[in-house]
C-alpha positions, -999 to +999 in steps of 0.1 A: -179+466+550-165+502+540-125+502+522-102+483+533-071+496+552-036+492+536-007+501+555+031+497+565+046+483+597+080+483+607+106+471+635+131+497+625+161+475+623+191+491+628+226+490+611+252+475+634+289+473+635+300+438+619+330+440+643+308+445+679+275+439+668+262+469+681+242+494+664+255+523+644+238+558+627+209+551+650+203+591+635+206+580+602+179+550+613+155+575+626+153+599+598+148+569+574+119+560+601+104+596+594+107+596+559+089+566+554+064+577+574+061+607+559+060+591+524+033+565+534+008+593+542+018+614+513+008+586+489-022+577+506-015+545+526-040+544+560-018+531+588+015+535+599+028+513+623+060+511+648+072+480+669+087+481+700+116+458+713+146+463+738+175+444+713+205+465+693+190+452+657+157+477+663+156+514+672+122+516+689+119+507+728+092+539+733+068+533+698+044+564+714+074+592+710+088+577+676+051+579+663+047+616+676+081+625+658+059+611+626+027+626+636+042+666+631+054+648+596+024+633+582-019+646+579-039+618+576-028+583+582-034+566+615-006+561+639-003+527+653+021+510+680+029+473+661+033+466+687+034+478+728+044+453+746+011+454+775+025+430+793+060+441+805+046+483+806+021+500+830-012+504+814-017+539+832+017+551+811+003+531+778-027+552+780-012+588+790+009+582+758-012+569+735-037+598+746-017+621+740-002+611+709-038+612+696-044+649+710-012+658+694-020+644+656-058+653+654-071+617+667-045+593+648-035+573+672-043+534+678-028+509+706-022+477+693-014+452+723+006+417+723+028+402+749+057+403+722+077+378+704+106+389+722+112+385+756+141+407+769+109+435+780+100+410+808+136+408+833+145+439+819+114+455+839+116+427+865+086+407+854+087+366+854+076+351+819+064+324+848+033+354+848+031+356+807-001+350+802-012+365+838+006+394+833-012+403+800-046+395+811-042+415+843-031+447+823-052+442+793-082+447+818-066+474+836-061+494+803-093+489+790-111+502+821-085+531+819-102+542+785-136+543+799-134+557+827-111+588+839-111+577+878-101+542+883-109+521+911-091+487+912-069+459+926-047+434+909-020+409+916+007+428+892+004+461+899-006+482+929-040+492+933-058+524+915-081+544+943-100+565+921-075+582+912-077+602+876-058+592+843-047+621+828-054+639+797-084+619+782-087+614+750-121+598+723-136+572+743-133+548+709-090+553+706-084+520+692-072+493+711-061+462+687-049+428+696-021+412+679-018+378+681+004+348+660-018+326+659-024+316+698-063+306+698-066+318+733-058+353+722-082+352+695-108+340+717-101+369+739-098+398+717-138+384+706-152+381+738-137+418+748-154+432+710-118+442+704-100+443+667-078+413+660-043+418+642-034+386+633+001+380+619+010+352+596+046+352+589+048+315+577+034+288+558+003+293+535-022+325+552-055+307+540-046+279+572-052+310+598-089+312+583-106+292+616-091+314+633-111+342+622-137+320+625-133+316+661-127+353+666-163+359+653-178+334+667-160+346+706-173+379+695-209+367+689-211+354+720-197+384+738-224+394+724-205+422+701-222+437+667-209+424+636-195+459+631-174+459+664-156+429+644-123+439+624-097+422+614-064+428+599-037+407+587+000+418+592+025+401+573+058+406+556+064+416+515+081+441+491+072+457+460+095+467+426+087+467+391+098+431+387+100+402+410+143+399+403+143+436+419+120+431+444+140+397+454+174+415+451+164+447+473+142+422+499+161+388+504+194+397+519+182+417+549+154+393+552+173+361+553+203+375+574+174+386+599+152+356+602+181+335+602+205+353+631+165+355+647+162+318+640+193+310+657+182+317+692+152+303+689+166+269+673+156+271+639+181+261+605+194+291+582+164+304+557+173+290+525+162+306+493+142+276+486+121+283+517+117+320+508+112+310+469+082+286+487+073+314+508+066+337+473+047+312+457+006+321+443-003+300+486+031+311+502+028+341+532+054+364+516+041+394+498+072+397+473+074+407+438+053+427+415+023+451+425+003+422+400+019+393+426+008+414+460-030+426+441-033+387+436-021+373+469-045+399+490-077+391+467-069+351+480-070+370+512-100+389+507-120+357+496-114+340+525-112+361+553-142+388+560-107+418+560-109+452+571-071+460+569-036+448+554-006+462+567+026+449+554+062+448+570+087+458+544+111+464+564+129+434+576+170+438+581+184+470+571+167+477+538+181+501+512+161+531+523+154+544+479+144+507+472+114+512+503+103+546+495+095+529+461+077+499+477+059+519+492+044+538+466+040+511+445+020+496+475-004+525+478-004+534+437-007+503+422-020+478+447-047+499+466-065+507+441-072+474+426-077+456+461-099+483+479-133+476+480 
């Protein structure tokens, strides 16, 4: 196994009115966006990732033209959707602009795929979640088949049929196509038999639970009958980083609690205490807040039980004061990598 990756992922949460709720300085949002962006390659941090949702509290419905706004920023880190949302897009378009985001920032780019946490993509694009799984299946195949081959024949129950016709401009046969998943075993089970990298996010309870997981992803991808280097797997997950753990609390907690909580709240959950997110920063919890000694620690458990190629953290959760993340950041890729690479 070569270095592991270490990068940033983020939602781009906007600031919104307190009055109508609706988001505010979406400019302002953007050019934080791109200075992050910019910062995480300048310090040396491998992937860069952008989410995409169709809500007021994030800025990114189109992740392929946000990441080309940070491809003319940045050199060398990889460019990744965090993620597109396969199942409500057309894989055709997913491909044209993935393709030519990598054209445009000298092979950078990487698709990763989920069918979202979110589901507003699916009426507002006229799709039944009655076809959630379907849908995802269907276009997962189509996309794949897209990368190798330029002329597509083929016929499917959600989209109309490809004669041949050719997907244009082509781009490395190998762009990267990742799978997220949270934890459904179906998904990892799929993303093995298709020899595809797994993104598994664990944004609750203790990580080291998610290991037979990865189990089952290798052992799907054995029987697909993959090479153990066609295996990779990263895990996505939420932290912050400051020169002591009361900083990294006071710059990380507010956003973060107001977030999962008004999040929580449609989905039936209680308000986040600060019990549960003291619980959550303890030496087994999932949150990767505190000091750059707290985060080296917390990814070495990782690294002992899961076989890792990648950790990419989301620091930004709720509208986080922008020279408080910049810092993260580098304290991420100056302090951290170094003692958790391989």
């Amino acid at each position: 196994m070569g270095t592991m990756d270490l990068g940033i992922y983020s939602f781009v949460e906007t600031r919104r009115d307190p009055h109508t709720g609706q988001p505010f300085e979406l400019e302002r949002t953007f050019a934080d966006m791109l200075e992050q962006g910019e910062r995480a390659d300048r310090v040396g941090l491998d992937v860069f990732g952008l989410g995409e949702h169709h809500r007021p509290d994030y800025a990114v419905s189109a992740p392929a033209v946000a990441l080309a706004a940070v491809a003319g920023r940045t050199k060398r880190i990889k460019l990744s959707s965090a993620v597109t949302v396969l199942s409500s897009d057309d894989p055709v378009r997913v491909y044209q602009q993935f393709a030519t985001l990598d054209l445009l920032s000298g092979h950078r780019a990487e698709i990763m795929v989920g069918r979202g946490s979110f589901i507003e993509s699916y009426p507002l694009f006229g799709l039944s979640l009655d076809d959630y799984d379907a849908l995802f299946a269907e276009k997962l195949e189509l996309l794949l088949k897209i990368r190798a081959e330029a002329r597509v024949a083929w016929n499917g129950a959600h989209r109309p049929p490809l004669g041949g016709q050719g997907v244009y401009p082509r781009t490395r046969a190998d762009l990267p196509i990742w799978i997220a998943v949270g934890g459904t075993p179906q998904s990892v089970v799929r993303a093995g038999t298709l020899g595809l990298p797994l993104a598994l996010a664990i944004i609750g309870g203790d990580p080291v639970r998610f290991v037979p997981l990865a189990e089952l992803y290798a052992e799907a991808s054995q029987r697909g009958g993959h090479p153990k280097e066609r295996q990779k797997l990263s895990i996505n997950g939420h932290g912050f980083i400051a020169p002591t753990r009361q900083e990294a609390v006071d710059a990380f907690f507010p956003t973060y609690a107001e977030a999962m909580t008004r999040i929580g709240k449609e989905r039936g959950w209680p308000p986040l205490s600060k019990a549960q997110f003291e619980a959550g920063m303890g030496p087994h919890g999932h949150l990767f807040v505190g000091t750059p000694d707290d985060a080296i620690a917390k990814i070495k458990r990782l690294k002992a039980h899961f076989k890792l190629d990648r950790y990419v953290m989301q620091m930004h959760v709720g509208p986080v004061d922008q020279a408080a993340l910049l810092r993260s950041i580098e304290l991420f890729a100056n302090a951290v990598g170094p003692a958790v690479r391989d």
